[in-house]
Rosetta silent file (secondary structure, phi, psi, omega in degrees, C-alpha in Angstrom):
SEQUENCE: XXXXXXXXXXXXXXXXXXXXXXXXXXXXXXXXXXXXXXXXXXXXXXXXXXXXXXXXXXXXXXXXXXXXXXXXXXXXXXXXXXXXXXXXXXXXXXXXXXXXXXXXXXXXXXXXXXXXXXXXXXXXXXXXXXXXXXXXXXXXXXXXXXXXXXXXXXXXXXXXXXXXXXXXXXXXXXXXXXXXXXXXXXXXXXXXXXXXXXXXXXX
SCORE:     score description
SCORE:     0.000 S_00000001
   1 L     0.000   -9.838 -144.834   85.200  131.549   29.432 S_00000001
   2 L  -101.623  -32.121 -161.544   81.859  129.543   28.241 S_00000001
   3 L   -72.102  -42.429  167.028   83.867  125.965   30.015 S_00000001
   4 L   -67.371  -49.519  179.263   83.952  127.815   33.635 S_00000001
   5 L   123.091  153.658  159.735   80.728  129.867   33.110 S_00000001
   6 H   -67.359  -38.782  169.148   80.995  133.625   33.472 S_00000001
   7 H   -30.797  -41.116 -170.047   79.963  133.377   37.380 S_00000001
   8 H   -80.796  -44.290  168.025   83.162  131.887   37.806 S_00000001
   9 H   -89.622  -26.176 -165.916   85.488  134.556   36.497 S_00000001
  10 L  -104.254   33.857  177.830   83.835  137.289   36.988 S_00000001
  11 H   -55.030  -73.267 -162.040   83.204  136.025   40.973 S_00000001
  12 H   -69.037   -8.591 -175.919   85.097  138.314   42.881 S_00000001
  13 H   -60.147  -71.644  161.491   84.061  141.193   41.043 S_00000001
  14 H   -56.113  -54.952 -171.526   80.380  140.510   41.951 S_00000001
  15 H   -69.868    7.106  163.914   80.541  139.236   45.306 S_00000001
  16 H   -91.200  -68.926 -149.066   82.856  142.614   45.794 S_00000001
  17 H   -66.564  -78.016 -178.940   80.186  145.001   44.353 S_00000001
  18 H   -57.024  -10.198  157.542   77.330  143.399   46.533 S_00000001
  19 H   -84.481  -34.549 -159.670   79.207  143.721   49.625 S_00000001
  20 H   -82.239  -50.078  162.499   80.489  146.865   49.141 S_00000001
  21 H   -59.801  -45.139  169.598   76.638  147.894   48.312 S_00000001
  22 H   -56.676  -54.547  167.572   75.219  146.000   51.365 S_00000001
  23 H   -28.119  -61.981  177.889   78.160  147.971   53.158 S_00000001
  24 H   -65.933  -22.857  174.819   77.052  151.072   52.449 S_00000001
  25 H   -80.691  -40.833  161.450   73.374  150.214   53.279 S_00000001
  26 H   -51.544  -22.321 -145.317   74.438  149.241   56.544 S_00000001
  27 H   -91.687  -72.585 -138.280   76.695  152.138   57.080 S_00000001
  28 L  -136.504   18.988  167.363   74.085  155.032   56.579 S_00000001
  29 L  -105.677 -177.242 -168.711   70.701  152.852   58.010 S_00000001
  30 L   -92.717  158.034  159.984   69.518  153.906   61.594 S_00000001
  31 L   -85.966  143.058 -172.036   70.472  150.945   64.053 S_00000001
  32 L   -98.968  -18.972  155.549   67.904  149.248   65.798 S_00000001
  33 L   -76.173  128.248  178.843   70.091  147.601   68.728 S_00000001
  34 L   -53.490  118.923  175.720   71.454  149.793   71.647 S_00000001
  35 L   -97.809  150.768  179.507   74.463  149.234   72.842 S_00000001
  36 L   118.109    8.584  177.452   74.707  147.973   76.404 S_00000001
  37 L   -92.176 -170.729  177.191   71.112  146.158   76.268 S_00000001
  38 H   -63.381  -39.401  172.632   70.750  142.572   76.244 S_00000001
  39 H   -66.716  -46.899  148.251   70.561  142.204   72.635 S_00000001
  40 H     3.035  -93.969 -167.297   73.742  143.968   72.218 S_00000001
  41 H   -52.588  -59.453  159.480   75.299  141.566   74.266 S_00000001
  42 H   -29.371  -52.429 -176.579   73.296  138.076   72.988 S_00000001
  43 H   -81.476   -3.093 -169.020   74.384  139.589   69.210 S_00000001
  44 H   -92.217  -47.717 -162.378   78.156  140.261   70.055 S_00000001
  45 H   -68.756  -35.316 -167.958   78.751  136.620   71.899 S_00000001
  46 H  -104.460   15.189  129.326   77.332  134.959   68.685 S_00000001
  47 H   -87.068    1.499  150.229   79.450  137.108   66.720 S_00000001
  48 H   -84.792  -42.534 -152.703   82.866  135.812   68.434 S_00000001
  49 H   -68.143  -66.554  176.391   81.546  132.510   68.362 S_00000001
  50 H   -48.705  -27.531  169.934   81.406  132.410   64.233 S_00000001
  51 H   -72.946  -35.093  179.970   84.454  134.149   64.438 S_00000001
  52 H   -85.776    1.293  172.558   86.068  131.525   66.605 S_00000001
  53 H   -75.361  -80.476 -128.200   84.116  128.846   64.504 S_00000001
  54 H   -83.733  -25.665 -118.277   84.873  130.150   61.555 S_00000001
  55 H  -122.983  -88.319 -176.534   89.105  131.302   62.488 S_00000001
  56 H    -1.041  -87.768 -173.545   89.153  127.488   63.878 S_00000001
  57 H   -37.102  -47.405 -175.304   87.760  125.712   61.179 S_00000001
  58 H   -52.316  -56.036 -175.030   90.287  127.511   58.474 S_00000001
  59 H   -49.586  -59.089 -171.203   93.460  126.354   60.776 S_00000001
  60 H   -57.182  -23.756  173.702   92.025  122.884   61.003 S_00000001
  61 H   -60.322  -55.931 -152.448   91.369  122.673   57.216 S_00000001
  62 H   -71.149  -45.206  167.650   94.941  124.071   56.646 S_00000001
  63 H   -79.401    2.126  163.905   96.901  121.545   58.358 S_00000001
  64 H   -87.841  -28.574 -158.838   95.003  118.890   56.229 S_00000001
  65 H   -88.108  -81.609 -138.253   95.160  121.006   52.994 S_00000001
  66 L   -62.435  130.408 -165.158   98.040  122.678   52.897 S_00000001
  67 L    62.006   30.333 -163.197  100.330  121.344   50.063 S_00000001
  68 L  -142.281  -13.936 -157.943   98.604  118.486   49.352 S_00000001
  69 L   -63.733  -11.791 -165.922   95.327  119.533   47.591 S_00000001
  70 L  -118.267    4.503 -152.022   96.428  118.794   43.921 S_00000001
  71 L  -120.346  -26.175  178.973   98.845  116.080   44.753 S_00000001
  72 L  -161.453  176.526 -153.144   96.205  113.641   46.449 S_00000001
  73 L  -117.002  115.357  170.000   92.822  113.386   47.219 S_00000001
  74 L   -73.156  108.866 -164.035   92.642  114.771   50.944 S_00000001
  75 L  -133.646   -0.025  168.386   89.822  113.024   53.067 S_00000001
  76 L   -65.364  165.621  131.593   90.812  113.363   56.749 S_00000001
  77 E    62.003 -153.961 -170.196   90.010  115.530   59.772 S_00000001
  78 H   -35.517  -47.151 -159.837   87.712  118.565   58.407 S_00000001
  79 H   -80.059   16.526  171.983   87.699  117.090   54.776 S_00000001
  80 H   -87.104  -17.244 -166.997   86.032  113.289   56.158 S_00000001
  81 L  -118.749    5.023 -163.724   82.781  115.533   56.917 S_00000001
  82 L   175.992  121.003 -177.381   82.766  118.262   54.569 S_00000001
  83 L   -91.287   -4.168  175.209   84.411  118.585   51.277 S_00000001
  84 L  -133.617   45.414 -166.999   84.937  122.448   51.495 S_00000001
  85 H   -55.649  -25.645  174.920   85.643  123.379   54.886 S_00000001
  86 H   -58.583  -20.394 -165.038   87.902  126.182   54.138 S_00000001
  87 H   -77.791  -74.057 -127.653   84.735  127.832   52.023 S_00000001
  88 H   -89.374   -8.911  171.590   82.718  127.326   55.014 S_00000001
  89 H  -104.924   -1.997  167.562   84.756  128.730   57.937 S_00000001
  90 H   -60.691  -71.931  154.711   85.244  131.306   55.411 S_00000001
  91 H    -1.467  -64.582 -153.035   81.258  131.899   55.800 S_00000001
  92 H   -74.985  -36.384 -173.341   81.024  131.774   59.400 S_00000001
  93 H   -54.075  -25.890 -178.012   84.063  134.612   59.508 S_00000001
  94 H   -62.289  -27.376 -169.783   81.546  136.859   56.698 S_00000001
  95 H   -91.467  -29.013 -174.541   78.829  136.315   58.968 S_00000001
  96 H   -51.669  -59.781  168.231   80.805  137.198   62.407 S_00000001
  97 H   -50.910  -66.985  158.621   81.101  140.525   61.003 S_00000001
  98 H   -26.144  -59.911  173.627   77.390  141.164   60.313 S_00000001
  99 H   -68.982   -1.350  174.859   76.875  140.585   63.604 S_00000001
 100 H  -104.185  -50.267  149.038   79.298  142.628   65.020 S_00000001
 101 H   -47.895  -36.736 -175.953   77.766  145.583   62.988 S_00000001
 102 H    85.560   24.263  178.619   74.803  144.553   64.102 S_00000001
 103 L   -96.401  105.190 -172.522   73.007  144.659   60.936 S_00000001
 104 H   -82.772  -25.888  150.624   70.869  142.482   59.770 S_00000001
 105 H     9.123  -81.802  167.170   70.911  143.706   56.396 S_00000001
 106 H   -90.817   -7.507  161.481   74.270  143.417   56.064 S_00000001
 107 H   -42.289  -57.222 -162.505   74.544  139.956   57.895 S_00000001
 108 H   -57.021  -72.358 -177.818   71.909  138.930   54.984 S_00000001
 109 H   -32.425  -83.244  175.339   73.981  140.699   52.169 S_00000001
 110 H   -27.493  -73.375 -142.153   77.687  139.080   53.156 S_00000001
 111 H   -69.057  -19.517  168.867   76.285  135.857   53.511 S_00000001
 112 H   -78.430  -35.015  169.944   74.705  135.537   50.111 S_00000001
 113 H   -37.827  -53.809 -175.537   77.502  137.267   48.689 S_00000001
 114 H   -69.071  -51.127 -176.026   79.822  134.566   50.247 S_00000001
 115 H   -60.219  -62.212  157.938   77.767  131.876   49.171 S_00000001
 116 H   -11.158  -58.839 -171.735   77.362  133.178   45.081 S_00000001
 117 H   -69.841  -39.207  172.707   81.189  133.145   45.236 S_00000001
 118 H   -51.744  -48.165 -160.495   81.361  129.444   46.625 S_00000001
 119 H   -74.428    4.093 -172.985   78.625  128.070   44.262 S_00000001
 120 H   -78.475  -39.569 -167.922   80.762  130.051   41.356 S_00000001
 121 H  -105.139  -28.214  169.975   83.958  128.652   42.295 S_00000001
 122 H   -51.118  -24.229 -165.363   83.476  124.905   43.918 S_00000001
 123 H   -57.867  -72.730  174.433   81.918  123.421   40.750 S_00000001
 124 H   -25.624  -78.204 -123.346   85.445  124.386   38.856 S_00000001
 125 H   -66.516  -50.649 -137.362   87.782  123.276   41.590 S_00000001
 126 H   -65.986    6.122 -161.203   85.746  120.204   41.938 S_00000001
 127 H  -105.160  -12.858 -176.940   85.779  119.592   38.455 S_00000001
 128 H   -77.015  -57.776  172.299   89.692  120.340   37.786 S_00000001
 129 H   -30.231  -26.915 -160.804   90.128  117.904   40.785 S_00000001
 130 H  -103.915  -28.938 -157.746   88.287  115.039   39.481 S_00000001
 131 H   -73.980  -53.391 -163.881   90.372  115.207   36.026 S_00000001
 132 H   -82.365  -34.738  174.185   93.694  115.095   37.951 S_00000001
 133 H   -98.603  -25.219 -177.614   92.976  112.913   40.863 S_00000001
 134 L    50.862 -171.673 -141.635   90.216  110.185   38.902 S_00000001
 135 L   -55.383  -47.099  169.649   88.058  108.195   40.611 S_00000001
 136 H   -54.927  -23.609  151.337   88.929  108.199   44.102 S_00000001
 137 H   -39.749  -46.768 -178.054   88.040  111.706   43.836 S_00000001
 138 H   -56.962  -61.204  174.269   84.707  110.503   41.925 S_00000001
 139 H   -36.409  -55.401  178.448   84.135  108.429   45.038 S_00000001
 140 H   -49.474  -52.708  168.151   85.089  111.298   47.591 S_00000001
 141 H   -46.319  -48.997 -159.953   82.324  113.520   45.827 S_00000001
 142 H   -83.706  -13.278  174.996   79.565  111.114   45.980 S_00000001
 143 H   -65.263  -57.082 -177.140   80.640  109.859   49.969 S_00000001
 144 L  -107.478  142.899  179.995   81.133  113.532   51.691 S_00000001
 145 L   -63.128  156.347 -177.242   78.471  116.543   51.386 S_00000001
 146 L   -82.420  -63.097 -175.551   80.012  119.724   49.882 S_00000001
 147 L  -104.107  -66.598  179.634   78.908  122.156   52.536 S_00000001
 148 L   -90.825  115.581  171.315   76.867  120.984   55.507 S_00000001
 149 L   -41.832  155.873  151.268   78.830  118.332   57.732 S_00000001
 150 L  -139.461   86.983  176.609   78.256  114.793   58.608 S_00000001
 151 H   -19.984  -35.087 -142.598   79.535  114.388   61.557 S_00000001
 152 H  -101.290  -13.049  164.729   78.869  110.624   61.691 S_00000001
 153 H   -75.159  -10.606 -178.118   81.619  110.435   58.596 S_00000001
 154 L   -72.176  152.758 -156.311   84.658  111.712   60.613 S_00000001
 155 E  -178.254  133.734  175.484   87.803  110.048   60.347 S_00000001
 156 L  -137.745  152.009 -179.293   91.362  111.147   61.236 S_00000001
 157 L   -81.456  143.225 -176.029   94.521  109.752   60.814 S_00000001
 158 L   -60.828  -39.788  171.073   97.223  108.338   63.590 S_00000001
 159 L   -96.881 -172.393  179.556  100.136  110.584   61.877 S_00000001
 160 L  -173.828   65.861 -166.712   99.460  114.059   60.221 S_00000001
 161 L   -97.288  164.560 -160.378  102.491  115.661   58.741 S_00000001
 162 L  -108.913  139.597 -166.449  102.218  119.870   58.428 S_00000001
 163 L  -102.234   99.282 -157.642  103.275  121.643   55.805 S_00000001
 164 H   -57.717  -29.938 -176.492  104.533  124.550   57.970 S_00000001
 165 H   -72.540  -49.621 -155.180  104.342  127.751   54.855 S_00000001
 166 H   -72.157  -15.949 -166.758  100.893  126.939   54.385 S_00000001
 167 H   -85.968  -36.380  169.955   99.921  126.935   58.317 S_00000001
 168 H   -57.491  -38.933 -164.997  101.950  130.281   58.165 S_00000001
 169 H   -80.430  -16.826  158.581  100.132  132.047   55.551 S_00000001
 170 H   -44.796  -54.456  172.331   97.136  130.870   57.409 S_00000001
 171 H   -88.198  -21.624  162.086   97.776  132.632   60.465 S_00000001
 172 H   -67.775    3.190  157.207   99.291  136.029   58.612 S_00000001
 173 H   -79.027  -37.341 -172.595   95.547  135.921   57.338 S_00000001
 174 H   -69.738  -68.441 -159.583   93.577  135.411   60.939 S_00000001
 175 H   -29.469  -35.498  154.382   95.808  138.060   61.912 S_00000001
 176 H   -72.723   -6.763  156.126   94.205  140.733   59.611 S_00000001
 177 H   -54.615  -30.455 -163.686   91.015  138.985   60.934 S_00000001
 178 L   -62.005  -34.307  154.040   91.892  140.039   64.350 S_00000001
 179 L   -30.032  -38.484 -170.977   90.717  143.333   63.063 S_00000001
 180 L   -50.126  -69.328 -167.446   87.624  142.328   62.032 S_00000001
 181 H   -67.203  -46.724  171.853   85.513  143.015   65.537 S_00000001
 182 H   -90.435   23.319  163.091   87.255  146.162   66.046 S_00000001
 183 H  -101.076  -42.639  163.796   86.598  147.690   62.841 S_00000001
 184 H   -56.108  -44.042  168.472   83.017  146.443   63.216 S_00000001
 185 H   -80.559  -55.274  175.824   82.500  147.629   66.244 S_00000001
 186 H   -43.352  -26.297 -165.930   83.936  151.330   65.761 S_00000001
 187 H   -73.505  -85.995 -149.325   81.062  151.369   62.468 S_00000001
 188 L   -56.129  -93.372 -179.606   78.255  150.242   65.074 S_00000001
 189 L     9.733  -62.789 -169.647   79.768  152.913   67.746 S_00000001
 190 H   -50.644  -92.668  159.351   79.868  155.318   64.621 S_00000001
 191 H    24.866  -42.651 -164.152   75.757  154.439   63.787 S_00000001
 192 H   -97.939  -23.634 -177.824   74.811  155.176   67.187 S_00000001
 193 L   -58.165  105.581  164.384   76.000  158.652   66.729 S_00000001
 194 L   -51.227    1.683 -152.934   73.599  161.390   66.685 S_00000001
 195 L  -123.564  -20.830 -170.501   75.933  163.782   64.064 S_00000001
 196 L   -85.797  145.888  178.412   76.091  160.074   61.481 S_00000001
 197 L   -69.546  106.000  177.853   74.108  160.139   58.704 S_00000001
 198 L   -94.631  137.407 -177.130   70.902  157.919   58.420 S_00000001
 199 L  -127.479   -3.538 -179.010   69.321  157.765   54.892 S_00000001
 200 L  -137.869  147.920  155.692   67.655  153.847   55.481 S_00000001
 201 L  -116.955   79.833  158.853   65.720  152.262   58.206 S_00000001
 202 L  -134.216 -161.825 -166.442   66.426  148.947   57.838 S_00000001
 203 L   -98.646    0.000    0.000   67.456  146.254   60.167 S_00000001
C-alpha cells in the first residue's frame, strides 16, 4: 500500500463519500435559480455543452486508447495535447451535472471530488507506464501537459486503426450518461417544490 500511497487505493471510496455528501447538500438546500428565467436557461446550455465536451472528448480518446495503452506509448489525436484526456472529459461530464442541478455547491463538490481521484490515480498509471514503455514514455511526460491542453502540440496520424470492443464499451457508458440531464433535471424540478425539504441555503 505505502508504494501507491493510500490516496490511491482508497480513491473511489473517498471521492464516493464526498459526492454522495455534496449530493445530499444539494438535494435538501433551497435553490436560488428559477426555472424559466434567463439564468435557468444560460446554466442549462453550459451544462449540455460540458456534457457534449466532455461525451466527445471520451469517444475521441477511445479510438486512440483503446487496446493500445500498455502495448505502446499512444501520442496522437487527444493524447498529442493532453496526456489524460479520458480523466478530463471525465471532468467536464462531473461538472455538466452540477449544472444541470443547478447547484453551485454541488458543481464545486463533484469537481474537486473528480479531481482528488485523478491526482490519486494518474501518478500510478503514469508511473506503471514509464516502467513498461521506458523512455519514449519519459519523453512523452516531459513534451505533453497532463491536464490542460496545448493545442499548438496536436498531431494526428494519416491511418488510425479502431479497436471496435473498446469504442463499444465506450458508447454502452455515454448511454447511461444519456441519463444524466434527466435525472438532474427531475432533482432541480423536485427543489423547486414547495412540499421538498430545505434544511441549507446554499448556492
Amino acid at each position: 500500500m505505502t508504494t501507491k500511497g493510500i490516496g490511491f487505493h482508497f480513491r473511489g471510496t473517498i471521492g464516493g463519500i464526498a459526492i454522495g455528501i455534496f449530493t445530499a447538500i444539494a438535494l435538501f438546500s433551497t435553490p436560488e435559480v428559477s426555472e424559466g428565467t434567463w439564468w435557468d436557461v444560460v446554466t442549462d446550455g453550459f451544462a449540455w455543452a460540458a456534457m457534449v465536451v466532455g461525451i466527445g472528448l471520451r469517444f475521441w480518446s477511445t479510438l486512440f486508447l483503446a487496446g493500445r495503452k500498455e502495448t505502446a506509448v499512444v501520442s496522437d489525436g487527444p493524447y498529442s495535447i493532453c496526456r489524460n484526456p479520458l480523466y478530463l472529459g471525465s471532468f467536464f461530464i462531473a461538472i455538466s451535472a452540477g449544472l444541470f442541478l443547478e447547484s453551485v455547491t454541488f458543481t464545486i463538490g463533484v469537481g474537486l471530488s473528480i479531481i482528488f481521484y485523478m491526482l490519486a490515480t494518474v501518478p500510478a498509471e503514469e508511473r506503471y507506464l514509464k516502467s513498461v514503455l521506458g523512455k519514449e514514455y519519459e519523453d512523452y511526460l516531459k513534451r505533453v501537459p497532463s491536464f490542460i491542453p496545448n493545442f499548438s502540440l496536436y498531431r494526428e496520424p494519416k491511418k488510425l486503426e479502431v479497436d471496435l470492443i473498446g469504442l463499444k464499451n465506450e458508447a454502452l457508458r455515454a448511454g447511461r450518461w444519456i441519463w444524466l440531464p434527466i435525472f438532474t433535471e427531475a432533482i432541480a424540478m423536485l427543489r423547486l417544490e414547495p412540499w421538498w425539504p430545505h434544511f441549507f441555503r446554499l448556492p
